[in-house]
N, C-alpha and C positions, 0 to 999 in steps of 0.2 A: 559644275558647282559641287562644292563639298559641304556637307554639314557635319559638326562635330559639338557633341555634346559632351561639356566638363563640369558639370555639374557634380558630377561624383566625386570630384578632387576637390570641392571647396573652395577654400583660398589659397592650395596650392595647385593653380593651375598653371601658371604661367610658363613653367617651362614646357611642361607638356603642349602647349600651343606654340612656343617657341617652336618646338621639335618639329609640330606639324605644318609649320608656314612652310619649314625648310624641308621637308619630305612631304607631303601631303598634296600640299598644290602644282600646279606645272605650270608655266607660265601662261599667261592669260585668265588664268581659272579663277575664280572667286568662293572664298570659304565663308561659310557663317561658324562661328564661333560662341557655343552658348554656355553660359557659366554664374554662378553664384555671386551675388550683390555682396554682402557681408557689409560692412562698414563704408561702402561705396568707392575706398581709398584703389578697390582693386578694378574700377569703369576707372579712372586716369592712370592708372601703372599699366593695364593692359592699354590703354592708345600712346601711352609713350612709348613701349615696346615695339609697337605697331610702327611707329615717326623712329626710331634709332635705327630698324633692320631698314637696308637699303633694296631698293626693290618692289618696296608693296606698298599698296595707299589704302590705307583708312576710309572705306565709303561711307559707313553708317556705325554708328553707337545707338542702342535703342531701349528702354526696359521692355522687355517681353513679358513680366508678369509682377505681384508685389515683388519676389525674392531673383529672379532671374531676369540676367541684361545679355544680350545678343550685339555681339557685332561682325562687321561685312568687310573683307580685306578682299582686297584682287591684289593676284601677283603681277606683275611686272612682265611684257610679252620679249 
């Protein structure tokens, strides 16, 4: 299990999580992914990103705090 905090990057994190689905994990492994709320627009653009890469499923979406949302991908074995 990977944890990776993106919080630093705001609303632009998503590539950088891109990057790390595709180098970061190894198959089977599960990452949390923890990142900034913002207008909430970026909890459904990060699980679409999540549903487009082939390979990894979506376990969990969650708010972790008022301003930070956490979610839970496993890779694909």
């Amino acid at each position: 299990m990977q944890r990776y905090d993106l919080r630093h990057l705001h609303e632009n994190f998503y590539d950088r999580m891109d990057e790390l689905l595709d180098t970061g994990l190894q198959a089977g492994e599960v990452g949390i992914f923890l990142f900034e709320v913002g207008d909430y627009s970026s909890i459904q653009k990060s699980a679409d990103l999540i549903k487009e890469k082939e390979g990894f499923e979506l376990m969990n979406s969650i708010k972790f705090n008022e301003v930070d949302w956490t979610i839970v991908v496993k890779k694909a074995k």
